[in-house]
C-alpha positions in Angstrom: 0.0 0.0 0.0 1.3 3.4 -1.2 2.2 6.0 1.8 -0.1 8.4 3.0 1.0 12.4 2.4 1.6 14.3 5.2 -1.3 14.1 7.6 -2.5 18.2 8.2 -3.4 18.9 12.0 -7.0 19.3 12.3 -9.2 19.5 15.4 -10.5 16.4 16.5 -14.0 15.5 18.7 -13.5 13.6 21.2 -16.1 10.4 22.4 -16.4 12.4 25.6 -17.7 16.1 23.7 -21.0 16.9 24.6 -23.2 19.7 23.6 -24.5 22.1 27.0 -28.3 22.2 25.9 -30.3 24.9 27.0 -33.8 26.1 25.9 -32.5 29.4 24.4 -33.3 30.5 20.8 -29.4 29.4 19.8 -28.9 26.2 22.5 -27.8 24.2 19.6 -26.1 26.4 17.4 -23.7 28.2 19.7 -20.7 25.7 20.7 -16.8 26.5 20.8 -14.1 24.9 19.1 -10.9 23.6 18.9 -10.3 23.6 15.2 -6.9 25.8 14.0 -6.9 27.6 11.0 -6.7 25.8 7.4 -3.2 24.8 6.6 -2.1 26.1 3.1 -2.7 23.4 0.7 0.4 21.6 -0.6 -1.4 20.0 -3.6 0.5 17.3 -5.5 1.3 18.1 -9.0 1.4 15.9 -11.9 4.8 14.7 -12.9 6.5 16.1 -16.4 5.6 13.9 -19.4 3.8 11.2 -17.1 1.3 9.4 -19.4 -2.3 9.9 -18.2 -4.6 6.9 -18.3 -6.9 6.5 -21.1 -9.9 6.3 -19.1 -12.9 8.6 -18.8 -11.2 9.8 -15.2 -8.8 11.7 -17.1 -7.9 15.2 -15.9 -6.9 18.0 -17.5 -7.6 21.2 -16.0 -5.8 22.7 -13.2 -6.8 23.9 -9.7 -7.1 27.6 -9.6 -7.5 29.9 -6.4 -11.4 31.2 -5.1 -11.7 34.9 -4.5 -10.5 36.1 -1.1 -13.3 35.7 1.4 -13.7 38.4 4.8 -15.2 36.2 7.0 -15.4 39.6 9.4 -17.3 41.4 6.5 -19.4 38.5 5.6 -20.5 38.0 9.4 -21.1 41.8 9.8 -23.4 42.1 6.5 -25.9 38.7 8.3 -29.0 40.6 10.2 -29.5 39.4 14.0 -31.9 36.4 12.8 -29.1 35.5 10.1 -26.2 35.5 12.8 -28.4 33.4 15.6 -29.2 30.5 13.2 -26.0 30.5 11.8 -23.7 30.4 14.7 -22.7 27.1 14.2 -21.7 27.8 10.4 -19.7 30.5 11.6 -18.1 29.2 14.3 -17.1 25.6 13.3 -17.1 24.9 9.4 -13.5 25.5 7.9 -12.8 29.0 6.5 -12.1 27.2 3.6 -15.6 25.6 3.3 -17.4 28.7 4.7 -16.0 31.0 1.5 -16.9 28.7 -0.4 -20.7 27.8 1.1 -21.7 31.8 2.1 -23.9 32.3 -0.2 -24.9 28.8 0.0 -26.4 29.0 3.6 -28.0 32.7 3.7 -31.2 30.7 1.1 -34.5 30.6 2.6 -34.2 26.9 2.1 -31.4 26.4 4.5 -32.5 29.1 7.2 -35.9 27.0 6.6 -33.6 24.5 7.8 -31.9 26.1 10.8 -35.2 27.1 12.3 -36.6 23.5 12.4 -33.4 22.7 14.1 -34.1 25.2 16.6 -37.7 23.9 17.1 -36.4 20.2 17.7 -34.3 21.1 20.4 -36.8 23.8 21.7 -39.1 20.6 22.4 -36.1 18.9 23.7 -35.2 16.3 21.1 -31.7 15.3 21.1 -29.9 16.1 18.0 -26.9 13.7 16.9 -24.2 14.4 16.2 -23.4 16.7 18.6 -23.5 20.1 17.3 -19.4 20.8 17.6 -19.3 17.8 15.4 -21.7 18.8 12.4 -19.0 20.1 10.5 -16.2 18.0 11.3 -15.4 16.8 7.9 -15.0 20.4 6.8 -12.5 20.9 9.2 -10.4 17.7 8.9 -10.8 18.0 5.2 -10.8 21.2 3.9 -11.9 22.2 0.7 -7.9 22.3 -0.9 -7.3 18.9 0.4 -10.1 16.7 -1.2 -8.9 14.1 -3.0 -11.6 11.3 -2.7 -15.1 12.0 -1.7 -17.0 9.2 -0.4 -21.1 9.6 -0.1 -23.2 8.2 3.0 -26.5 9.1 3.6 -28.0 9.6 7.2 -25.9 9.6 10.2 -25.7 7.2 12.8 -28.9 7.8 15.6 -27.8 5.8 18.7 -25.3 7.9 21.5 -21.4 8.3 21.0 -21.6 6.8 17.2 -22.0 9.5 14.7 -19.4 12.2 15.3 -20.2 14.3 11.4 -17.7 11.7 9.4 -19.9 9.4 6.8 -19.5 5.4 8.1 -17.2 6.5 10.9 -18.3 6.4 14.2 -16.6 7.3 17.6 -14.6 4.8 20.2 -15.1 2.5 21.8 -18.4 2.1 19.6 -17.8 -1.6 17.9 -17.5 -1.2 14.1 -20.9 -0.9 12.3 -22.3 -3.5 9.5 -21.2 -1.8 6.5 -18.2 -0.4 7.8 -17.3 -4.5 8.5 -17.9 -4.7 4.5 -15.6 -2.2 3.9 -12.8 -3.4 5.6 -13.8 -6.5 3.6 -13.1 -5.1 0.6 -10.0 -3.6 1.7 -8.6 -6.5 2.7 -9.1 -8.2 -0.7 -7.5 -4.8 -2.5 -5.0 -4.8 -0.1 -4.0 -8.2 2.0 -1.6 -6.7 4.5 -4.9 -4.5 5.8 -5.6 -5.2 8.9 -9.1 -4.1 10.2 -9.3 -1.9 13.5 -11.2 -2.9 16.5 -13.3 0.5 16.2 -14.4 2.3 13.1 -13.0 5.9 13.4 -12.2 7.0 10.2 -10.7 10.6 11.0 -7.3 8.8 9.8 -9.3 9.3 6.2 -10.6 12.4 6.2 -6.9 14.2 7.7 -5.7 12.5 4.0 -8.4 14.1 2.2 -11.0 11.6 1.8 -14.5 13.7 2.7 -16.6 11.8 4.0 -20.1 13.2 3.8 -23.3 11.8 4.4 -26.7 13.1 2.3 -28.4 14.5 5.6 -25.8 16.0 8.6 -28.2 15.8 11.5 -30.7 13.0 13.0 -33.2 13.1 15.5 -31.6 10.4 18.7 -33.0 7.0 17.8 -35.2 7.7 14.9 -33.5 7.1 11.1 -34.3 9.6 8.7 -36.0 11.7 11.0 -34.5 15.0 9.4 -34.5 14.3 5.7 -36.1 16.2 3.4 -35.8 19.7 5.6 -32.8 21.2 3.6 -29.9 18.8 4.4 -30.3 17.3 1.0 -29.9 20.1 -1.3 -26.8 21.6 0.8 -24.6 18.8 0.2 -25.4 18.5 -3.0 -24.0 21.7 -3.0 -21.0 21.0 -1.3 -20.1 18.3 -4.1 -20.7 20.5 -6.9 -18.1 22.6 -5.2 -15.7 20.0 -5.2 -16.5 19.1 -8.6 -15.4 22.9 -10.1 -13.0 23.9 -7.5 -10.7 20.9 -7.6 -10.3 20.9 -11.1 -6.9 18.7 -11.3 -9.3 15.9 -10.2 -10.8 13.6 -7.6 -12.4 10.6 -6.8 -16.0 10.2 -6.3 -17.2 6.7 -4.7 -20.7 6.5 -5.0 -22.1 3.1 -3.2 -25.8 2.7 -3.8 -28.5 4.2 -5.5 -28.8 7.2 -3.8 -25.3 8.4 -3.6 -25.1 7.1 -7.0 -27.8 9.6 -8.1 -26.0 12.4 -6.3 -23.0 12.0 -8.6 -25.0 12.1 -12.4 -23.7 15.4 -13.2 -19.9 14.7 -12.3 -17.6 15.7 -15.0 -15.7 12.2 -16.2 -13.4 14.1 -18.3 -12.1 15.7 -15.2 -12.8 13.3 -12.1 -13.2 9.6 -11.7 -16.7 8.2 -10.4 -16.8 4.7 -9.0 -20.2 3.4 -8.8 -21.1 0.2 -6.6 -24.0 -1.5 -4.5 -23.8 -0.4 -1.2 -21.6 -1.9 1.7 -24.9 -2.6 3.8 -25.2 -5.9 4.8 -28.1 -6.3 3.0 -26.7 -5.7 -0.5 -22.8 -5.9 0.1 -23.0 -9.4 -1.3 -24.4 -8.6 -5.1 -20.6 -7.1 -6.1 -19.8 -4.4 -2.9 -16.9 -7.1 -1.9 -15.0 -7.2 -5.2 -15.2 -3.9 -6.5 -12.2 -2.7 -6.2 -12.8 0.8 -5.1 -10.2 1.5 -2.7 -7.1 0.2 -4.7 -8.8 2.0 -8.0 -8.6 5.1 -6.2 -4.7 5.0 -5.4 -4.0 3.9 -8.6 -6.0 6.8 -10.4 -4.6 9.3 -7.7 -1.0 7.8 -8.4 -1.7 8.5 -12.1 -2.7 11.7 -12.0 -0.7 13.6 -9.4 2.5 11.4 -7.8 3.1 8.9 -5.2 2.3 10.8 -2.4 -1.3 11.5 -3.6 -2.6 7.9 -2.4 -4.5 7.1 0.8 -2.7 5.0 3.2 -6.1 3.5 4.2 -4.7 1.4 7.3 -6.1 2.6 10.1 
C-alpha cells in the first residue's frame, strides 16, 4: 500500500464532547471549538511527461484559487436572525468551506432548515451528532485537500456513534455493519490491511478523503427523521463545489442508488466516479466485496498527481 501524504493537523472531537443544551433560541447552534486555521494546501502536481490513463477519469484542468473571502465582512453584512441561526456555520465549518458555502447558507431553504433545528431542540429532542461535530469533515478535510469523496446518507442515531464523518463512528463504539464490509473489501484490495477494533475513520478524512453523508443531522434513535428539511440540497452543493474547484481531479465513490444519483452530473473528463452497490449488509454481497474501489482510487490518484497522492487506508 502506497504511503499516505503528510497528515494536516486538524481539530478532533473527542467520544467524551457533549453539547450544553439549554432552551435558548441558539442552545444548539452556539458551541466552541478547537479547530486551527486551514493549513495552506500543498497539492501534489502531476509529474513532467507522465502518461495519463486513457480512461474517462482523465484530468486535464488545473486547480485555480477562489476569491478572497472576509469572513469579518461577511458575518457583519448577516441581520441578528441571520447571525443566531448560523452560529454554528460560523463558528465551526473551515474557513475554507465557509467561503466557499456563504452564499450557499443565507437561502430561505437552508434558514428554513436552521429554524426546524431550533424547534427540535426547543421541544427537547436530542440532535446527533453533537453540534461541535456537524461540521467536522469540513474541518479535517478542507476544501484544498479533497482528493476522494465518499457519499453516505444519514448519520448514525444511537449515543457516541455518529461524530459528522460518513461510516465512521466514535470509540469504543464496535465497528458498524457496512463499515465491516468495507474493511472487507479492503482487505481483498490490499491483503496486508488489517481491520481496527473500532471504526474511526478521521485517519481518512486528515488525507483528504471527505466523508459526507446526504443528511448531517438525525433526531436520537429515529432514522431519517430530518430528511427532506434542507440537508439534501446543501450537500449537494457542497459536491458541486468539489467538482469545479478541484479541477486537477478527484475521486467520487458512490455506493448505492442514492449516492449514485447524487454524482450524475460529475464531470468524467475531469474526475473519476466509481459506482457500486452499497456496503450494507443487505446488498454488500451482489458485487460491494469485489469492486475494487479502494485500490482504484490509489491507482487513479498515483496516475494523475505522484506517489504521495494515495491514501494509506490502514487505520
Amino acid at each position: 500500500m502506497s504511503a499516505s501524504i503528510a497528515k494536516r493537523k486538524a481539530a478532533s472531537i473527542t467520544a467524551g464532547d457533549s453539547v450544553k443544551r439549554t432552551r435558548s433560541l441558539i442552545s444548539f447552534f452556539t458551541v466552541k471549538t478547537n479547530a486551527g486555521p486551514p493549513m495552506k494546501s500543498e497539492e501534489p502536481r502531476v509529474k513532467a511527461g507522465q502518461k495519463q490513463e486513457e480512461t474517462t477519469c482523465q484530468s486535464t484542468a488545473t486547480d485555480v484559487k477562489t476569491k478572497e473571502f472576509d469572513k469579518n465582512t461577511w458575518v457583519t453584512s448577516l441581520t441578528d436572525e441571520q447571525r443566531q441561526l448560523l452560529n454554528l456555520e460560523i463558528n465551526t465549518l473551515d474557513e475554507t468551506w465557509l467561503a466557499a458555502l456563504s452564499t450557499e447558507i443565507t437561502k430561505p431553504y437552508f434558514l428554513n432548515l436552521k429554524r426546524f433545528l431550533v424547534q427540535e431542540d426547543q421541544t427537547d429532542q436530542k440532535i446527533l451528532p453533537p453540534a461541535d461535530s456537524v461540521y467536522s469533515w469540513s474541518r479535517l478535510t478542507p476544501l484544498d485537500r479533497v482528493k476522494v469523496v465518499i457519499i453516505g446518507q444519514d448519520p448514525y442515531h444511537n449515543f457516541n456513534q455518529a461524530h459528522g464523518l460518513a461510516f465512521s463512528v466514535m470509540p469504543p463504539t464496535p465497528t458498524p455493519p457496512s463499515l465491516r464490509n468495507m474493511f472487507i473489501a479492503l482487505k481483498k484490495d490490499y491483503p496486508e490491511f488489517q481491520a481496527p477494533k473500532t471504526g474511526d475513520l478521521t485517519k481518512w478524512a486528515e488525507q483528504g478523503v471527505l466523508l459526507l453523508n446526504t443528511c448531517l443531522t438525525v433526531r436520537a434513535h429515529k432514522a431519517n427523521s430530518h430528511a427532506n428539511k434542507g440537508w439534501e440540497q446543501f450537500t449537494e452543493k457542497v459536491i458541486s463545489i468539489v467538482a469545479e474547484q478541484r479541477k486537477q481531479g478527484v475521486v467520487f465513490l458512490a455506493w448505492g442508488n442514492p449516492a449514485g444519483k447524487r454524482v450524475e452530473k460529475i464531470n468524467q473528463n475531469v474526475h473519476c466516479v466509481l459506482k457500486s452497490v452499497h456496503p450494507s449488509p443487505l446488498s454488500a454481497s451482489r458485487g460491494f466485496f469485489d469492486c475494487g474501489h479502494f485500490k482504484k482510487t490509489n491507482e487513479w490518484l498515483v496516475s494523475h498527481y505522484d506517489e504521495a497522492a494515495a491514501i494509506n487506508w490502514q487505520l
